[in-house]
N, C-alpha and C positions, 0 to 999 in steps of 0.2 A: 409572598407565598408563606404558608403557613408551617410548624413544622411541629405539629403533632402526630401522634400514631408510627413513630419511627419502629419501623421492623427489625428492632435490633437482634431477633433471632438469625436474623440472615446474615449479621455481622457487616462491618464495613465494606466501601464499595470505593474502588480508587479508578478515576478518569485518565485513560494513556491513550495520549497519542505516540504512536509507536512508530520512527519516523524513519526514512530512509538514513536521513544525514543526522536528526537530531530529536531526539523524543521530548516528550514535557507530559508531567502529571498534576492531576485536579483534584479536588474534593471540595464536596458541599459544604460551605461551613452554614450549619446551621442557626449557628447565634447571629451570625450575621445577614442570613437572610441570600446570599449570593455564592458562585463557583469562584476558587481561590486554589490560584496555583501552586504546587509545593515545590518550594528550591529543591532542588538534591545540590551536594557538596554545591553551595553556595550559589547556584546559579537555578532563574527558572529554566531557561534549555539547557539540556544535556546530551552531548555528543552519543550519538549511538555508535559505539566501540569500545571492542574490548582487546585483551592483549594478555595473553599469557607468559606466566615465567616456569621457572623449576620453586619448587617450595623446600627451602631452606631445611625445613623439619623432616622430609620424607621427599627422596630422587624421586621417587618410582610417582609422587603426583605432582600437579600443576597451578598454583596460585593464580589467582585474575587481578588485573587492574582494569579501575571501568572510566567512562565517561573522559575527561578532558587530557585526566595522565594518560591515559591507552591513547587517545587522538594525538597527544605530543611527542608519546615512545614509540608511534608508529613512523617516524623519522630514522631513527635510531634500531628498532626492532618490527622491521616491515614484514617479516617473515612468521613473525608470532602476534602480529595486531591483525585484526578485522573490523572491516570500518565494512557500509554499506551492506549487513547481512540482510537487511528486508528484501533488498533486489532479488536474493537467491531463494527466498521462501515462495514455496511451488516447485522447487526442483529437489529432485531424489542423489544430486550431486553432491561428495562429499567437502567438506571444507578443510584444509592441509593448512596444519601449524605447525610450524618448525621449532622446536624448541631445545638450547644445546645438541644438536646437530640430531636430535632424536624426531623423529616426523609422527604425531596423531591427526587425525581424524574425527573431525564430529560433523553432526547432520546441523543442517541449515535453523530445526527449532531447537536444537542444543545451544546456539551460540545463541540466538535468542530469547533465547528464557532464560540462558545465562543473564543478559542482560536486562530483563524484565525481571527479575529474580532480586537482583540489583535495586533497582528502582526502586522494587515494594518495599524492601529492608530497609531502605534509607528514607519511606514514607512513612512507614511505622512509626522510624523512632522520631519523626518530626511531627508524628502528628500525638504519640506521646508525650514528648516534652516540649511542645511548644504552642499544642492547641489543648494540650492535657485532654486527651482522650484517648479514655484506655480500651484495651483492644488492639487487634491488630488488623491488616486488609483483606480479607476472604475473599471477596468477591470484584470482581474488575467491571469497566466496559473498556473496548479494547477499539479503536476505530480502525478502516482499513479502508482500501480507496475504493472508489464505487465501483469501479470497474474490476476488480477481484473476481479468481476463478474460484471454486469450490477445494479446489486444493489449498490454494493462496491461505485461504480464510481457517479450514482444517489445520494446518501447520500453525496458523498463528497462534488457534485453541490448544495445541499440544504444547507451544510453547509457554502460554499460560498456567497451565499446568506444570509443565517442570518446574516453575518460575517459584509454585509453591501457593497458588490458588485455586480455592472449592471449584475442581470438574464443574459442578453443580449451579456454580455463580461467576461465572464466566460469557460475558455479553460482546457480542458482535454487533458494531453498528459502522452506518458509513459515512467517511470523512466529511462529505459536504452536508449532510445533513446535521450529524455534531455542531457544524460550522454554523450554519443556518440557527440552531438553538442559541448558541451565544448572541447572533445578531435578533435574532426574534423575542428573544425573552424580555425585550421593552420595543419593541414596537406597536406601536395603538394603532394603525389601522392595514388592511388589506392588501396584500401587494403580492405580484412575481418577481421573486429574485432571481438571479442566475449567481450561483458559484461560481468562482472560477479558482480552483488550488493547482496551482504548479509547486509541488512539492521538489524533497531532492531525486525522488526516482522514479516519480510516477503524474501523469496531468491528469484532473478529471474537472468536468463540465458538467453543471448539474442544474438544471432548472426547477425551484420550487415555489409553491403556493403557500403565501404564510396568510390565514385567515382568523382573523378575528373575532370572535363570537360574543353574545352576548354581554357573557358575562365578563368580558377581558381580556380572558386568556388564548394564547393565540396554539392553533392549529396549523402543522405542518404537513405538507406534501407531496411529495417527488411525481414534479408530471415527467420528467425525462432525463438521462443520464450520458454520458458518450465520454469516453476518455483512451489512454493510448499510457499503457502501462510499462512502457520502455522507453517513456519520455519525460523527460524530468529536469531539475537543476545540475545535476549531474554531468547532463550530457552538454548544456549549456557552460559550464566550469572546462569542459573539454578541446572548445572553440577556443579559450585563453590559453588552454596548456598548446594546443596546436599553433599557434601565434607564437610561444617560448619555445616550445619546439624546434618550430620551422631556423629560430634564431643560433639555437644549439647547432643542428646540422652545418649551417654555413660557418659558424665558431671550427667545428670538427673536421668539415670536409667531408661531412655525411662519412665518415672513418667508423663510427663508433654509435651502434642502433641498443636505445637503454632497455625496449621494449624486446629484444633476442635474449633469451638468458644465458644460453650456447654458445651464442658468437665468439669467436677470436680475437677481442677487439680491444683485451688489456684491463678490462673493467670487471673487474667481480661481480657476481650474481647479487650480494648484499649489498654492495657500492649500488647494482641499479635501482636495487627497491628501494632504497634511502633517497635516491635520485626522484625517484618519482615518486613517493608518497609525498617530498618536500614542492613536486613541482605541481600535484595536484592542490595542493594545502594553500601554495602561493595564488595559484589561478582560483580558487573561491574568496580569498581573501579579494583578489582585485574585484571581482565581478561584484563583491556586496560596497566597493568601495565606487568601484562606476556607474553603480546607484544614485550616489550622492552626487560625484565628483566629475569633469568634464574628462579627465585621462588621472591615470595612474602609474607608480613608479613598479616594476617586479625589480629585488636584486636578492640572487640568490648565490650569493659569492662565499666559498663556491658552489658549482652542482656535483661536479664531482672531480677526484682530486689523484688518478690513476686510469690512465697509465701518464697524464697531464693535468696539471687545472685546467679547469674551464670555469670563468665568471659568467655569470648573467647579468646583464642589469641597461635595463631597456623601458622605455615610454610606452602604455599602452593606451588610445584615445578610446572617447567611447564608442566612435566614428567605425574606426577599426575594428571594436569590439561586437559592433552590430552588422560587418559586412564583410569581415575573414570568414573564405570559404575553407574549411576544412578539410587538408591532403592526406592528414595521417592516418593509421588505424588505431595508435595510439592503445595498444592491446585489446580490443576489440574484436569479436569473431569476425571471419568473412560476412557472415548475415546481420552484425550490428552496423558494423565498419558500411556494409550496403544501403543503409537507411539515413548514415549520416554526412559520408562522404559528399563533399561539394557544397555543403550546410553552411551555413553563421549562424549568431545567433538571431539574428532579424527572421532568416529564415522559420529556426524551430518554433520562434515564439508565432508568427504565423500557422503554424501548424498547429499548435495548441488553440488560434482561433477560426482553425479548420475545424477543432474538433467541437467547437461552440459553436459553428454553423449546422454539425451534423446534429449535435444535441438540439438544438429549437427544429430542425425538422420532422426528428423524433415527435416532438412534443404539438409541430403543426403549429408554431409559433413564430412571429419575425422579430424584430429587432425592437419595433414600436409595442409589441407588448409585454417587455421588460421593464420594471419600475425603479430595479436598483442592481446595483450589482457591487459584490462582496466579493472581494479579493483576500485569497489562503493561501498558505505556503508562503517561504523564503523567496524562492525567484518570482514570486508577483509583484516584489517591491522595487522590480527594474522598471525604470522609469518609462521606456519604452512598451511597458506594457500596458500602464496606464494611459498614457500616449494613445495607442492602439483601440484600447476600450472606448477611449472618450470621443475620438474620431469616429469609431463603427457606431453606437449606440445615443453617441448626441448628449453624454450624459458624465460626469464625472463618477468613479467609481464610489462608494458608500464612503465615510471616515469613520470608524469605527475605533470607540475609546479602548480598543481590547486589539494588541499587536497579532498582524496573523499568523503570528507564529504560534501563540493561545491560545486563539479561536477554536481550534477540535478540542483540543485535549478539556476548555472548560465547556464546551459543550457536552463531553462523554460524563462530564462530574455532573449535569442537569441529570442526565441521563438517569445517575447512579441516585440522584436524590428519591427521580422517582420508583429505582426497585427500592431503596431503604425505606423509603415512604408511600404509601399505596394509597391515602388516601389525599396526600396531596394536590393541590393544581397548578397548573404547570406548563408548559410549552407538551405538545404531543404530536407525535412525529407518527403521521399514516406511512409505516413500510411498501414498498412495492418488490415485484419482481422487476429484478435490471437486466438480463438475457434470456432468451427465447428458450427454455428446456424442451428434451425431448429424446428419443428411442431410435436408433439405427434400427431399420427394418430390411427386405429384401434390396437387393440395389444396391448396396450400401446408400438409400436414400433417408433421408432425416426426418422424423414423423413430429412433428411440431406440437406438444402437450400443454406444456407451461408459457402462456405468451408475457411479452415483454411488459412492464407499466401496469399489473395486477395488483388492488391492496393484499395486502397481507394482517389477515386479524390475529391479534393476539393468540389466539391456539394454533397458527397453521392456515396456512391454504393446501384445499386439498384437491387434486383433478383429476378426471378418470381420463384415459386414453378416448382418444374419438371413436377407437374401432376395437376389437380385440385382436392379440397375435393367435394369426394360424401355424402350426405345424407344416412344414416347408415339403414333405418326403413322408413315404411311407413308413409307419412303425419307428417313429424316434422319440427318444424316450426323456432327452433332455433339449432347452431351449435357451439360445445367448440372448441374458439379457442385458444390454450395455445403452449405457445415456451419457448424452452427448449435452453441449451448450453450444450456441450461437451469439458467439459473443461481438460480430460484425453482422447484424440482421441487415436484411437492402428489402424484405417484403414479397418478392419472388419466392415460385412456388416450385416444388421439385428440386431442391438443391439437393447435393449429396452429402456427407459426410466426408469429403476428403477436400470439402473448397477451402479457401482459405479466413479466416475468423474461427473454424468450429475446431472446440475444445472436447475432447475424449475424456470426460470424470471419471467411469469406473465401468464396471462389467463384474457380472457374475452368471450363473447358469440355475435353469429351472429343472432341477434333476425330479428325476421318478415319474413322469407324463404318460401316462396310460399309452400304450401301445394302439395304433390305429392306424386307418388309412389317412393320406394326405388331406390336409383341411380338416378335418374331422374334430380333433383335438382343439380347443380357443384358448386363450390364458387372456387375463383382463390383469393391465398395467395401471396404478393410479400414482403419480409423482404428488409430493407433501415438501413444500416448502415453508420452514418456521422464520419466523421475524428476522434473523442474524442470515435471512436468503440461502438458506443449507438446506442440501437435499438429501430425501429420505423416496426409496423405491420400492414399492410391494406388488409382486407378480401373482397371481395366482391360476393356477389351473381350473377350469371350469365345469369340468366333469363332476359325474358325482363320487370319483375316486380320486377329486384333485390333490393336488398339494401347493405347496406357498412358498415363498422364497422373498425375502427382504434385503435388498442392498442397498445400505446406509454410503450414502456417498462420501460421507466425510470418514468414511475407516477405511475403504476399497478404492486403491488407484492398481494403476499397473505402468 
């Protein structure tokens, strides 16, 4: 690849993959022609967590530690550490930090842009004094799983933004496709890959077309996607803590529950957090160790040390580890604890190639017309799941010289080469639409706009409604306009908007509608979906004394 015509008006562009359990950032190095990962404090992955103190200079604010200190003082200060904020981005819930017995509050892209905020600082100055290039990172591309809602992907851009990056130069792309550019950017000939990233808190299944063209350069493209956004390494790490669990309880006498924070049971509130952030921390340790290994040692002597010791320290096989059903809720809602209850991990990883069966139906594909497959994420290096792959598909999974723990994040740095470079050539990634948009109409039934698997061209895809809204009742003067996703399509006709998959974006109203009889009045809907799959909504009244109304879905939830 060539590396003239660099856009440096638009200022540097930094590759994150921004990750449940553990993030990693990229950048193009130009001289050398390739994507190059940047250490932060010393390491290319970095724990996504942070952890709050009091600031020695000033009570009244809050100093941060990030990255591996915040993952190790979340032992010690479980009450002021946040580990896993990507899970909570999409929700309007707040996040509670304790700190000297004082309680704040921040929103879910607070603590994330906290820590993306982070990362650019410490990319700055390594890409300052160590690739001597001055300047600093203005602009991102920011990866997020395929299967992201409009919310999901909104929060992540505000987070960017607090983070301290140009609104303006902030790119949305999705994880398996990133993924795909690191594997594609030397591949010489034609094929379908199938993704498969099991990340730490989200799985997605992606099936794409990497085509070769004349001149070399290869062409990317998402014929289908399917994935299950509440399923991850996390929940797999979960299966281990419920096995050390199960062992506590019969140590105790089931006396003493670490997950009540109220109970009567002798054990401070801090004693549990300590307890369990040490005993989630143990159980990922084992799982990336039963990767390797046939069994493994847990000893966490002690777990906790009031109103008794208790030691742990126990054998776990990999046998075990792929076939303990899981009893506890282990803090868990009633509706998580339902999905996972009676589980192992043999089970979920199954499930995650349930959702690779749904993906190639999507796409009207079988098994035989896959030609490789690329494994992403941390928990795809459980042995068993390559196992799994190579048994279903007849094929061993791809070996790629690039750990898939790198794979997105130097895929999002190709990304970045080509906004800094325009007239570069390069891996190019045909966007699609990945769920079915569309408009609550009477019925509360779902009027289907945007279908699933559309390119999407560089300015926008732009689609008019199939029909226009009529005015319901005589003489009204305004009109709800609210869009929906279907983020579980099955292809049936007449669904409603209360089934289960569809996702409520946003809503707003079409005030000032000429006054008339029922029907009378039409207003014409056109949905606008840009490359980063953000939706943008324009109503307009069709009179000749209409009016217009615009709801930007990435600003309007409720």
């Amino acid at each position: 690849m060539g590396t003239l015509g660099l856009d440096m008006e638009r200022g540097l562009f930094l590759g994150i993959d921004f990750g449940t359990t553990n993030s990693v950032v990229s950048i193009y190095n130009f001289a050398e022609g390739e994507a190059q990962t940047i250490p932060i404090d010393g390491s290319n992955i970095f724990p996504t967590a942070i952890q709050f103190e009091s600031d020695p200079e000033d009570e009244d604010k809050l100093a941060r530690i990030f990255g591996v200190q915040a993952k190790e003082a979340a032992i010690i200060y479980p009450l002021s550490t946040i580990l896993s904020i990507k899970r909570h981005l999409g929700s309007d819930e707040k996040i509670p930090v304790i700190v000297d017995d004082k309680e704040f509050f921040f929103s879910p892209e607070q603590i994330a842009g906290e820590i993306l905020g982070y990362l650019k600082q410490r990319a700055d100055e390594y890409a300052q004094e160590e690739m001597e290039i001055s300047g600093e990172f203005s602009g991102c591309v920011i990866t997020v799983p395929a299967n992201s809602t409009d919310k999901q992907k909104k929060m992540t851009k505000d987070a960017a933004v607090f983070a301290g990056f140009d609104p303006e130069s902030i790119y949305l792309r999705l994880e398996p496709a990133a993924s795909a550019i690191s594997y594609a950017v030397n591949e010489e000939s034609s094929k379908k890959v199938l993704v498969y990233d099991f990340g730490g808190g989200t799985f997605d299944a992606c099936v794409l077309e990497v085509k070769i063209e004349d001149e070399g350069e290869p062409t990317i493209s998402i014929i289908s996607t399917y994935g299950d956004n509440s399923l991850g390494g996390n929940d797999i790490d979960k299966v281990i803590m419920d096995i050390v669990y199960e062992e506590f309880k019969k140590i105790t006498g089931e006396e003493i529950d670490l997950f009540d924070e109220n109970a009567d049971d002798g054990v401070s509130r801090r004693q549990k957090k300590v307890a369990l952030v040490r005993l989630q921390q143990a159980a990922n340790q084992a799982k990336e160790r039963l990767s390797q290994t046939k069994s493994t040692k847990i000893t966490l002597a002690p777990l906790i040390q009031e109103p008794r010791i208790v030691n742990i320290n126990m054998e776990i096989t990999r046998e075990e580890f792929l076939t303990h059903k899981r009893v506890n809720p282990l803090g868990d809602t009633p509706e998580q604890f339902a999905k996972f209850e009676g589980k192992s991990a043999g089970d979920l990883i199954e499930e995650t190639l349930a959702c690779v069966s749904r993906c190639l139906e999507a796409g009207g594909l079988t098994e035989a017309d896959i030609n490789e497959i690329f494994l992403v994420g941390g928990s795809s290096s459980i042995l068993y799941v390559g196992e799994k792959i190579t048994e279903r598909f007849g094929k061993e999974p791809f070996k790629s010289k690039i750990s898939p723990a790198l794979s997105i994040s130097q895929g999002a740095a190709y990304y970045c080469n080509m906004i800094m470079m325009p007239t570069v050539r390069g891996p190019v990634v045909q966007e699609r639409t990945i769920h079915p948009l569309g408009l609550e109409i009477s019925g509360r039934r779902f009027m289907e706009i945007v279908a699933a698997g559309l390119d999407i061209p560089k300015g926008g895809l732009t689609i008019d409604a199939p029909e226009p809204l009529m005015t319901n009742m005589d003489a009204v003067t305004s009109m709800a306009i609210i869009a929906w996703e279907n983020t579980s399509p099955t292809g049936e006709k007449g669904i409603t908007v209360n089934r289960d998959g569809m996702k409520r974006l946003a809503g707003t109203s079409l005030r000032g509608i000429p006054q008339g009889p029922r029907g009378q009045e039409k207003v014409k809907v056109s949905f606008h979906v840009g490359q980063d799959n953000m939706l943008r909504v324009m109503a307009q009244s069709l009179s000749t004394d209409g009016v217009v109304t615009e709801l930007s879905v990435d600003e309007l939830y409720s």
